[in-house]
Each structure stands twice: as structure tokens, then as C-alpha cells.
C-alpha positions in Angstrom: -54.3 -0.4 45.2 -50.6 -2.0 45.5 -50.3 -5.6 46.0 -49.0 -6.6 49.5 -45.4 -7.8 49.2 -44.3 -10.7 51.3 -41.1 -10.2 54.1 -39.0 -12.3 52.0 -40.2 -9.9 49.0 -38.6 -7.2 50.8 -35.9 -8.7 51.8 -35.0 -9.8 48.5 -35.4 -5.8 47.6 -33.1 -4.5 50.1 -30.8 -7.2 49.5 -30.7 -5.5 45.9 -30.4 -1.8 47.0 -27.4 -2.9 49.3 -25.9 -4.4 46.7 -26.4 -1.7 43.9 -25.5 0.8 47.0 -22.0 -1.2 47.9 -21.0 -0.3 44.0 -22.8 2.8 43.3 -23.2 5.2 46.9 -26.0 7.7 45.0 -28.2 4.1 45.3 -28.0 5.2 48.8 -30.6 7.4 48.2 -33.1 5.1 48.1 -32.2 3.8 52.2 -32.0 7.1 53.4 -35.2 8.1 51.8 -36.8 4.9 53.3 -35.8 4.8 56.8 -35.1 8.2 57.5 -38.1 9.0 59.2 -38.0 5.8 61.3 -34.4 5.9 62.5 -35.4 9.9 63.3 -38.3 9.1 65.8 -36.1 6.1 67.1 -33.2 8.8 68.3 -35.8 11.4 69.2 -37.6 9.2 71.5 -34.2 9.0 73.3 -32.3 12.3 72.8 -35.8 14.2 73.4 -34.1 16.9 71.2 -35.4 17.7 67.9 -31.9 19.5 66.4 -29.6 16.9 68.4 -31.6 13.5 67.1 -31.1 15.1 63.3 -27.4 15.7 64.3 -27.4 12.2 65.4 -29.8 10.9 62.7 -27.6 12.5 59.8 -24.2 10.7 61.6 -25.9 7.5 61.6 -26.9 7.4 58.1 -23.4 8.3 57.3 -22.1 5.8 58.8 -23.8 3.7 57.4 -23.1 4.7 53.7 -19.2 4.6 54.6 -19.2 1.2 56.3 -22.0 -0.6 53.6 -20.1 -2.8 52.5 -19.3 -4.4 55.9 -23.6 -5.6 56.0 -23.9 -8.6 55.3 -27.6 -10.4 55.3 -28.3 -12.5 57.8 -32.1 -12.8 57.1 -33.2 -9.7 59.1 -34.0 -6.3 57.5 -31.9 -4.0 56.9 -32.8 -1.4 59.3 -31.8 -3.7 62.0 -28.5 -2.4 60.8 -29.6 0.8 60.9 -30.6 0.6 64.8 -27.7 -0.6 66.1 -26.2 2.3 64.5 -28.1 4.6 65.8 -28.2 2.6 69.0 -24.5 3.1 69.7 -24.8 6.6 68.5 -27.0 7.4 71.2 -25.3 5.9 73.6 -21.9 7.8 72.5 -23.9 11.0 72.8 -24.9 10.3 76.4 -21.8 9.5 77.6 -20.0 12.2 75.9 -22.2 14.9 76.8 -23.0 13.0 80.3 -26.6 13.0 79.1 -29.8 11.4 81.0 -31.9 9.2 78.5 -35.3 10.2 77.9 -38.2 7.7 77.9 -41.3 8.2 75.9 -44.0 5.9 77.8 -47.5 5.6 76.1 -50.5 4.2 77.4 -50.3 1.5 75.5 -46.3 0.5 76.2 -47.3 0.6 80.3 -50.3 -2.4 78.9 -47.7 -4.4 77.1 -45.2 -4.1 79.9 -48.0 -4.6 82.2 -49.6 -7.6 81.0 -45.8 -9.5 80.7 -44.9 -8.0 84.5 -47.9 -9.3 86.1 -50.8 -10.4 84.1 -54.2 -8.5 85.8 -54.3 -6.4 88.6 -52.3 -3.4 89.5 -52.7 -1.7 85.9 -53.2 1.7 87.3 -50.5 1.6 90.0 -48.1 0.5 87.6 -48.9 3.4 85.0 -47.6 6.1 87.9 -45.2 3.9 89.1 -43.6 2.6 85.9 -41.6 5.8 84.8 -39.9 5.7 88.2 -38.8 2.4 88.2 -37.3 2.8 84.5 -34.8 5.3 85.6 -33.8 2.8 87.8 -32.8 0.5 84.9 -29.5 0.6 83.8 -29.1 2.4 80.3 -28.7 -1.3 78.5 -31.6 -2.5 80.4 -33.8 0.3 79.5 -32.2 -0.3 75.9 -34.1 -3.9 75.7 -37.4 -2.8 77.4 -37.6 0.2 74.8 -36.5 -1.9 71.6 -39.0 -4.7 72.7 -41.9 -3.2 74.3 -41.8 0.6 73.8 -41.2 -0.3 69.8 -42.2 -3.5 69.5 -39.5 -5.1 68.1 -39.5 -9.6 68.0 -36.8 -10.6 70.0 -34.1 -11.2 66.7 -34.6 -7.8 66.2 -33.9 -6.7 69.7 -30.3 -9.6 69.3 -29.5 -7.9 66.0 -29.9 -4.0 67.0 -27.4 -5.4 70.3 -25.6 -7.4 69.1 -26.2 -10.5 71.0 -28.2 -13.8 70.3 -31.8 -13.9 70.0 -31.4 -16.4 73.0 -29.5 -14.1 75.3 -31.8 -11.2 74.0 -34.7 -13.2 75.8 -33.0 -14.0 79.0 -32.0 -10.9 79.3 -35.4 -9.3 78.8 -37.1 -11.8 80.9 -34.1 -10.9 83.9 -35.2 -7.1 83.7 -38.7 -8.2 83.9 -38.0 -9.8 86.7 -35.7 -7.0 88.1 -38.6 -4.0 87.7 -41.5 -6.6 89.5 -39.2 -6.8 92.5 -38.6 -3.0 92.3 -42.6 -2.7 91.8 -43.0 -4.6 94.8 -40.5 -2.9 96.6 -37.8 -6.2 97.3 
């Protein structure tokens, strides 16, 4: 059985792999290999397509590999790089090919928005009423509430991936919050 290895562990290994990738690009490998899969489902559950999000997938990773050695470390891993690039290469695809987002809502993400919206009652009302009052989001607003509670992501992830401070990344999640109660409620 393999030894756990700390965040700052793995940190400290990407930091290497960028670094051997910035002078060697076959070193690549080893980040394409790694977070292909991830950065895959992350455009599929957005394009919906399987052959679009490999187009999509394949241009971010090239990306990536052509502009490596504009990363710099900022304490966060790597693939938060890596989903602001495919982040933005979504969103080029949807307004190039004036394209409607797809959401992918589990059970479990209606809970976690759920339980942050309103704390106990209405759980079943909000399931059918949820997907609704997503596609009345905004596309960046319906960016954050996927990257935090459709993925997960801590809040410095969600700032990295955007672009923004972890700060704003919380007011700004806590606005839309507030923005899909009133719609729930029908204000």
C-alpha cells in the first residue's frame, strides 16, 4: 500500500514537473497523463458532447504546453491552471458557436446547494425547481455555482480558475445565492 503524500508533498512534485516541463516539453507527458481525465469530465459536464469536450480538452492541454512557462506557483495546484484554461475554452466555444451551457445536477449537488440556500425545508421543491432557476443564471454565475458546489472546489480554487480574489470569489458566490433564493421564492 502507498504512503499518503501530504498537499505540500504534491505541490512540491508538480512544482518539479513544471519546471522539468518549462525546459524539456516531452516532461509534459506526465501533466497530460495526470489530469487528462479530470479536465475531460470538467468540459463534458459543460459541452454535454463527448467528441466536442475532446476537441476542447486536446486545445486546452495545448495550450497549456505552449504557454508553460507563463505558470507561476502561487501555492495552489496546478490544475487550477488547467481549469481556467479550459474554463475560457468553454466559454469561447459557446459564444462562437452561440451554444447553451449544459448543467449536470446530481442529487447530491441540489443537497449542497440546498443546505447553503435555505438550511431545512423545501428540499424536494427545490430539486424540480433548481434546474430552472440555473438557466436563469448568467453564464459566469452558473460558472461559480458549478466550480463550487457542482465540483466542489474551496473558494481559492474557484478565485484561481476566474481569475479573481478568493474574497471576491466569496461575495460573489454568496450574491448568486442570494439571487436564486429570491428567484426560488419568486421576488
Amino acid at each position: 500500500m502507498k504512503p499518503e503524500i501530504s498537499t505540500e508533498q504534491q505541490l512540491l512534485i508538480e512544482e518539479e514537473i513544471i519546471r522539468k516541463t518549462k525546459n524539456n516539453p516531452e516532461a509534459f507527458r506526465v501533466i497530460y497523463e495526470r489530469y487528462y481525465k479530470p479536465i475531460f469530465l470538467f468540459v463534458l459536464h459543460r459541452v454535454g458532447q463527448k467528441e466536442q469536450s475532446a476537441d476542447i480538452t486536446s486545445q486546452v492541454f495545448l495550450k497549456a504546453l505552449v504557454k508553460i512557462d507563463r505558470f507561476t506557483f502561487r501555492g495552489l495546484p496546478f490544475s487550477s491552471w488547467l481549469y481556467r484554461i479550459a474554463a475560457n475554452e468553454c466559454n469561447n466555444y459557446f459564444r462562437e458557436n452561440k451554444r447553451s451551457r449544459v448543467v449536470v445536477l446530481e442529487d447530491y449537488h441540489v443537497e449542497n446547494l440546498y443546505d447553503d440556500m435555505f438550511g431545512e425545508n423545501f428540499q424536494e421543491e427545490m430539486r424540480t425547481r433548481l434546474p430552472g432557476i440555473l438557466q436563469r443564471l448568467k453564464p459566469e454565475e452558473l460558472q461559480i455555482v458549478e466550480l463550487r458546489y457542482l465540483e466542489g472546489r474551496p473558494f481559492r480554487e474557484v478565485a484561481e480558475i476566474l481569475n479573481i480574489t478568493e474574497t471576491y470569489a466569496k461575495v460573489r458566490t454568496y450574491r448568486i445565492l442570494e439571487k436564486m433564493k429570491k428567484l426560488f421564492v419568486g421576488k
